[in-house]
One Martini backbone bead per residue (centre of mass of N, CA, C, O) as a GRO file, in nm:
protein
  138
    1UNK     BB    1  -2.539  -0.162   1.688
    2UNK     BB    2  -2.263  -0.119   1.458
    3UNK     BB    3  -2.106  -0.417   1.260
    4UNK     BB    4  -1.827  -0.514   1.148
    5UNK     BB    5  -1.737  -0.745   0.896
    6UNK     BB    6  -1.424  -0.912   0.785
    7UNK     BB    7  -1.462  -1.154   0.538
    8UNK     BB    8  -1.353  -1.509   0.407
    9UNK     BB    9  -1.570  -1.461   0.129
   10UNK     BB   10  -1.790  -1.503  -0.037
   11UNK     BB   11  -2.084  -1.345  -0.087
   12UNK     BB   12  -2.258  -1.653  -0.003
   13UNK     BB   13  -2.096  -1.760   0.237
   14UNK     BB   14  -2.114  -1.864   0.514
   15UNK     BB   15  -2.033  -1.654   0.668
   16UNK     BB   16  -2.271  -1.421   0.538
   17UNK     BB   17  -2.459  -1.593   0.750
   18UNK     BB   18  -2.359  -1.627   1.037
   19UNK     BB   19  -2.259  -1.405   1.171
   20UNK     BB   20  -2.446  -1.298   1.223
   21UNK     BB   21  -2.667  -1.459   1.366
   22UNK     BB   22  -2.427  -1.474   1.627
   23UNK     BB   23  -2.437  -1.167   1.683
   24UNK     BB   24  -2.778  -1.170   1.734
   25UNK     BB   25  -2.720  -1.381   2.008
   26UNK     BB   26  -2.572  -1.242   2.178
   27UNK     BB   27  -2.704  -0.923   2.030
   28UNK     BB   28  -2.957  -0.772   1.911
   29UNK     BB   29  -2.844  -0.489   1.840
   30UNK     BB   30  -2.665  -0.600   1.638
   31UNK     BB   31  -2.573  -0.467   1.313
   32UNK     BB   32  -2.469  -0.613   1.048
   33UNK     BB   33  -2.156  -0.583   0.815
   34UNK     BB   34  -2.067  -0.747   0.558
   35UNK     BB   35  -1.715  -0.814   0.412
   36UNK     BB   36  -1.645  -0.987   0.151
   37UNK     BB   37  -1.302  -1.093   0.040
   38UNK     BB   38  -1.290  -1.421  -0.101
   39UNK     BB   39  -0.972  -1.407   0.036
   40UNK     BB   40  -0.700  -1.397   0.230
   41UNK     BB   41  -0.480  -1.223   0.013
   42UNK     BB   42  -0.758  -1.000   0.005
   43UNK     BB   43  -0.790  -0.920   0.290
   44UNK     BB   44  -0.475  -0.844   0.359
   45UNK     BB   45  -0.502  -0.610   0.154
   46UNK     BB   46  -0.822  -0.437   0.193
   47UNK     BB   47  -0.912  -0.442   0.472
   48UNK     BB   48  -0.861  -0.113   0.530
   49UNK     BB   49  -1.050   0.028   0.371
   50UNK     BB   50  -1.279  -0.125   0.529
   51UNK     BB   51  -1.274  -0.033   0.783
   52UNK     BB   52  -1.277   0.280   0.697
   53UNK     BB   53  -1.560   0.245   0.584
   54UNK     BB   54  -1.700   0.114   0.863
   55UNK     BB   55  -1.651   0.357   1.024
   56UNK     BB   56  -1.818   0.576   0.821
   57UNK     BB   57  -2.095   0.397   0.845
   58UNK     BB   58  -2.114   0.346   1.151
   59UNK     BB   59  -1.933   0.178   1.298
   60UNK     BB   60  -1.803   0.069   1.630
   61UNK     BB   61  -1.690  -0.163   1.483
   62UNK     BB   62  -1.452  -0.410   1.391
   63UNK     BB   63  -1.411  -0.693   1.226
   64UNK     BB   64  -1.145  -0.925   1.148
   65UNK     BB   65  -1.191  -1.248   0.951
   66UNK     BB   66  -1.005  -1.558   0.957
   67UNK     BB   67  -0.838  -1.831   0.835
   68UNK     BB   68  -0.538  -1.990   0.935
   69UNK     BB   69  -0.645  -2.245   0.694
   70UNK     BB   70  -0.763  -2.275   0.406
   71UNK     BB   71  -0.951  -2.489   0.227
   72UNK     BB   72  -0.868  -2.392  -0.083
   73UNK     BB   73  -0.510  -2.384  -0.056
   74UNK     BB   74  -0.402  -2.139   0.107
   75UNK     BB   75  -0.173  -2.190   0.325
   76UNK     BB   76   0.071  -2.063   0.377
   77UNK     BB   77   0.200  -2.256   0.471
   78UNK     BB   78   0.124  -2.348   0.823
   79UNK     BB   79   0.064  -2.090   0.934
   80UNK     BB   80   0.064  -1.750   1.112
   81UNK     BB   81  -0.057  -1.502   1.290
   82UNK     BB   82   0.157  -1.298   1.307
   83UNK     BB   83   0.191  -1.263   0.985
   84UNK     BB   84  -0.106  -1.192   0.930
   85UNK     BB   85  -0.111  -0.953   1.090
   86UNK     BB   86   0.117  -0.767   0.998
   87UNK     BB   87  -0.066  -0.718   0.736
   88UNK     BB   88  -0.294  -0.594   0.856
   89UNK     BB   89  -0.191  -0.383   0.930
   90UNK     BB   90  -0.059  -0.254   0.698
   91UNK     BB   91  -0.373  -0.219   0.592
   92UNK     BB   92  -0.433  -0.017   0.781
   93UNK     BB   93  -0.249   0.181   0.768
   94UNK     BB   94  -0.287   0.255   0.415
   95UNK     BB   95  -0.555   0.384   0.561
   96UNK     BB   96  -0.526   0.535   0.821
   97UNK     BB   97  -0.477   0.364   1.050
   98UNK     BB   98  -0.454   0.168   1.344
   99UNK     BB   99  -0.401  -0.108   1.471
  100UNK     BB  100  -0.441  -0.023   1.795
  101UNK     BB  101  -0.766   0.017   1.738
  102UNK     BB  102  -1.005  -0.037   1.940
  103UNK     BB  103  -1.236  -0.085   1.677
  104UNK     BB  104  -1.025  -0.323   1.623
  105UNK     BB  105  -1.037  -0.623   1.530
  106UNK     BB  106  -0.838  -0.974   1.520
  107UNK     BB  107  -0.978  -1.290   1.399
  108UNK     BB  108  -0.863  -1.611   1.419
  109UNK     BB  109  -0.933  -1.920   1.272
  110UNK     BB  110  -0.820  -2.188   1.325
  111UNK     BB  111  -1.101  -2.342   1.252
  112UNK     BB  112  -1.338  -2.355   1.082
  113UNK     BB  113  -1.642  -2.187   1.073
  114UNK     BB  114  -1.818  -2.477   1.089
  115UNK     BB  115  -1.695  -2.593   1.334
  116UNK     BB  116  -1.829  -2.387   1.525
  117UNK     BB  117  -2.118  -2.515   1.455
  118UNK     BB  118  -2.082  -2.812   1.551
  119UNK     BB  119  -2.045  -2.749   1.847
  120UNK     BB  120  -2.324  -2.662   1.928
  121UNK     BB  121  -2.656  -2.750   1.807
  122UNK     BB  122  -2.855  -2.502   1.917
  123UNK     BB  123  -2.732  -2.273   1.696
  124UNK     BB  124  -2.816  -2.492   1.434
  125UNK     BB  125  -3.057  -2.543   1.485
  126UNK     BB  126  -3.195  -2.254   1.470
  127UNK     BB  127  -3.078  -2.166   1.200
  128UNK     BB  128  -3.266  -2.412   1.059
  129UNK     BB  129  -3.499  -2.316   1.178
  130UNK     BB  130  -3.843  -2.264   1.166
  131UNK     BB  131  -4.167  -2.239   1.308
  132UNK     BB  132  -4.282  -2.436   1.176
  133UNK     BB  133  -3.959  -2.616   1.111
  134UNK     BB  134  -3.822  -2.768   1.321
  135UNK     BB  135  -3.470  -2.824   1.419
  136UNK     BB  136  -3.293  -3.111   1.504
  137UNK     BB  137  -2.969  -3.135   1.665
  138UNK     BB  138  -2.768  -3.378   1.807
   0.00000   0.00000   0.00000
């Protein structure tokens, strides 16, 4: 099953190496796509191309993920939700999507994504273990 990701963050940023990994220990048939837009004023404006185009490519679904408050200063006053939905919907509407499209859902991470990380142990040791050289993170 292919699933598309559009998510905050540089070709290399954190996103584009988790969340595969952790949509593949969800369920390990997901085939992930994954669309870095560098920035959250970014996301929020080309978000619909990219998810019209990650369903053109064959994914069954696409997950468009945001910070609510990204790290490097983009805070957009206090951060809210309704607000970058709002943006998020229009951007769907101009590339021809519904916003209420099954296929699409909008993910907000209030705290980032690395916080996410620290959360599991378990998901962190996993991800930095070779077989040859496991790692436990306590």
């Amino acid at each position: 099953m292919k699933v598309g990701f559009i998510v905050e963050c540089g070709p290399e940023g954190a996103e584009t190496k988790v969340i595969p990994y952790l949509a593949r220990m969800l369920d390990n048939r997901i085939e992930p796509d994954v669309v870095p837009l560098e920035r959250k004023p970014v996301l929020k404006r080309e978000c619909g191309g990219w998810a019209k185009a990650l369903l053109e490519r064959g994914c069954s679904c696409v997950l468009i993920i945001w910070d609510l408050l990204p790290d490097w200063g983009e805070y957009e006053g206090k951060g809210c939700r309704h607000d970058d939905r709002i943006e998020i919907a229009e951007s769907l509407k101009g590339a021809g999507l519904k916003p209420a499209d099954n296929r699409i859902r909008m993910i907000c991470i209030e705290k980032m994504l690395e916080a996410w990380l620290i959360a599991d142990e378990r998901a962190l040791s996993a991800f930095l273990s070779a077989q040859a050289h496991p790692v436990n993170v306590p």
